[in-house]
N, C-alpha and C positions, 0 to 999 in steps of 0.2 A: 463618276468622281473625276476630276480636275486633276491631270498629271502632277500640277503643281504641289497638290496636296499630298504627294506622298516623299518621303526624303530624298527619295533619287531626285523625284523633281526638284522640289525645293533648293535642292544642292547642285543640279543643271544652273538653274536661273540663278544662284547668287556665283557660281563658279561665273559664268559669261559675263555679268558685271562686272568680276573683279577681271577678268580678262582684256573688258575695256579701258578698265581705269588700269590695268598697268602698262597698254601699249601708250597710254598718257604721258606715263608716270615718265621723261627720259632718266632722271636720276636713279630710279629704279632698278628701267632696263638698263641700265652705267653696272650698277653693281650685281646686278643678279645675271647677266648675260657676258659680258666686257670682262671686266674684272678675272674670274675667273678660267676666259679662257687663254687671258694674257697672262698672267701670274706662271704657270708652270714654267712657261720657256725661258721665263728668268732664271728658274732651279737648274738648267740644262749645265751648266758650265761649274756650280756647285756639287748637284752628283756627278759629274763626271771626275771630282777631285775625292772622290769617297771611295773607298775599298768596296764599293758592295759588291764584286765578283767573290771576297774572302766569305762571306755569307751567302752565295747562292743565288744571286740577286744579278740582275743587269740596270744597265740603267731606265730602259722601259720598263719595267716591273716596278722602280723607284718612281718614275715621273705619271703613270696611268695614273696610281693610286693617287700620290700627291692631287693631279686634277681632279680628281674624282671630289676629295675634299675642301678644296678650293672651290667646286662649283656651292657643295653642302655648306660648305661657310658662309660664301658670302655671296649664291646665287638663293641659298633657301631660309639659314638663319638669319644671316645679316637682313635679310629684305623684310621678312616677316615680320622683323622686329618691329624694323620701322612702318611696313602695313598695317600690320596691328595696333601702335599707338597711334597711326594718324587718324584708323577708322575712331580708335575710341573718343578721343578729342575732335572729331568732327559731329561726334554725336551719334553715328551709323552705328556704329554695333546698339547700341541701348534704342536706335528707332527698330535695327531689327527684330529685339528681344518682343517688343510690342507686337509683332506677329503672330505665324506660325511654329517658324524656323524656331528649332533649341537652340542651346548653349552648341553644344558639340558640332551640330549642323552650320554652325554662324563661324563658328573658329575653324572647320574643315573646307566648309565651301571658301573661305577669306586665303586659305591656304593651297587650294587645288589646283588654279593656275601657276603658282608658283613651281608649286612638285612637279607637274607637269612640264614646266620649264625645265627644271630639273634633271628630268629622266632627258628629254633631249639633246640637252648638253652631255650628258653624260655619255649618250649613243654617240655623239659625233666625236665626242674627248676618245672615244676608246675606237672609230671608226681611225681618228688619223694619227694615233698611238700606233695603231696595226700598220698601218703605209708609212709614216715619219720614222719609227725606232723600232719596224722589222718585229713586232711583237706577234707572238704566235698565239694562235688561237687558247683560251683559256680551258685548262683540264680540268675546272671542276666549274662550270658556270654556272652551277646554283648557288654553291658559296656567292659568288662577285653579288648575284640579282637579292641571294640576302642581304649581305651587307647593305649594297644602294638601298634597297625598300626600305630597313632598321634605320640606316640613315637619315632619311627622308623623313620617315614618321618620328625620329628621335628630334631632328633639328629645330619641325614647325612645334611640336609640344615645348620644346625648351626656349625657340623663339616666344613662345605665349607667356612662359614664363617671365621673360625676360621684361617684356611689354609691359609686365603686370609691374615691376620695379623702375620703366621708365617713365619720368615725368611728360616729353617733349619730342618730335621727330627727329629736331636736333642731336638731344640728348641721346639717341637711338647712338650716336657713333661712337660714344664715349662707355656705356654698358653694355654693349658686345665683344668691345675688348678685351678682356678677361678670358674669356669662353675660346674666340678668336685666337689670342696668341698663344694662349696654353693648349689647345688642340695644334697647331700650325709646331710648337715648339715640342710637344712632348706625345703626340696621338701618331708618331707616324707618318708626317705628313710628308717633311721637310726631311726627316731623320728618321730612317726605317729605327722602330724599336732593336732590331736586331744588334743595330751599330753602338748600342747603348750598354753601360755597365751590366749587368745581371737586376744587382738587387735593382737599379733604378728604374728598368726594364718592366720588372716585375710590379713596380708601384703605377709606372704608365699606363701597363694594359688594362688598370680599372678605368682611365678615366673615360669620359663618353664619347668622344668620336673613337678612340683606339680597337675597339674590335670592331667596327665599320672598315678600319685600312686594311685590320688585319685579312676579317674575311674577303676583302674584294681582292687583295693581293694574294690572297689563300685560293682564291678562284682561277688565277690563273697558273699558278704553281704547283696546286694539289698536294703540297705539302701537308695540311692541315689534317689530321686525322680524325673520324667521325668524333673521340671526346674531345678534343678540343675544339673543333667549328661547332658541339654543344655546347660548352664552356664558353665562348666567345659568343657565341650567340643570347645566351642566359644574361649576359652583362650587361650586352647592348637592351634586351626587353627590361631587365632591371631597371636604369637609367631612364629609358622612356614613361615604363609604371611608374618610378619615383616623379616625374617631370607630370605625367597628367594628373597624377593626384595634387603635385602643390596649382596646379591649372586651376584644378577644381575648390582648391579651396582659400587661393590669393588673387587671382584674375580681376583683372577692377573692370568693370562695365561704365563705370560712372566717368566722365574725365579727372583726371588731374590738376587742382585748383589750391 
């Protein structure tokens, strides 16, 4: 039997594709590689106006995380958004349904170069965090590699989602905004939750990228205590399950006409 024939395969050869078309793509590599690793150093002069020593916090602890999100913004969701409606309106997902490849197969392989981008940004985000801001080895690195994984697989499911509401690649910049600045404004990213009121605090850490900050910030603090890195973990799979099931049953294959 035919490597290709079985999903590992199947999901080799469509990941290597989308591998080519994104070293194509510069607008692409602009936002999913660029973007995010220039955004934090702009926050550098902003946390350094923040009490977070009153909360336990340094400014490394503030700026890791923030990059970390910054990559998952706009190196995995913002991208995917726009990969995903450009495949559907060039016709390629619906020529690949005609195949072998499933649904799942088609929307994972289309996303695999990206995560994989992903995680490498994120090694190098945290390689010159450690040299730049004197950040000390993280004391719970399981937490951090939960969060980033939750992340990952949280951001391409709500990327699809989002795909499925977009008309146009265009349009792609205008309906990720929402997800975008409410995560950047209220997930931690920009503003540790801590620095925030209680009750308002309390309302933040539902939303979806917020236990991604937490637990990666929680990874390198060990603050977090086994019920609550469950607690925060339970949220983030929440948010994902809610995200693949609307995949599953709004996702448009056909273009937008």
């Amino acid at each position: 039997m035919s490597t290709l024939t079985t999903p590992a395969g199947r999901l080799r050869a469509l990941a290597r594709a989308e591998f080519t078309l994104l070293g194509r793509s510069r607008a692409t590599l602009l936002t999913a590689v660029l973007i995010p690793l220039a955004l934090p150093f702009s926050l550098r002069s902003v946390v350094d106006g923040m009490d977070v020593e009153d909360v336990g916090l340094s400014a490394g602890l503030v700026l890791l995380p923030a990059a970390i999100g910054f990559a998952l913004l706009f190196g995995v969701y913002s991208a995917l958004v726009g990969i995903y409606t450009a495949r559907r309106e060039e016709l390629v997902l619906k020529r690949l349904r005609t195949g072998e490849l499933r649904d799942a197969e088609i929307l994972g392989g289309t996303a695999l170069p990206v995560g994989v981008t992903g995680i490498v940004q994120c090694l190098v985000l945290v390689a010159g965090s450690t040299v730049v801001l004197d950040l000390p080895a993280p004391r719970a690195p399981h937490l951090a590699v939960l969060g980033l994984l939750s992340g990952l697989v949280m951001c391409a499911a709500l990327a699809a989602v989002t795909a499925a509401l977009t008309r146009t690649v265009e349009s792609a910049q205008v309906t990720t905004l929402p997800f975008v600045l409410v995560s950047m404004a209220l997930s931690g990213v920009t503003v540790p939750l801590e620095l925030l009121p209680d009750r308002l605090a309390s309302v933040c850490e539902l939303l979806p990228l917020s236990p991604v900050i937490t637990l990666i910030r929680g990874g390198w603090t060990g603050d977090l205590s086994a019920y609550e890195a469950l607690g925060t973990l339970t949220t983030a799979l929440a948010w994902t399950v809610l995200a693949v099931f609307a995949v599953g049953r709004w996702f448009r294959w056909e273009p937008r006409r």
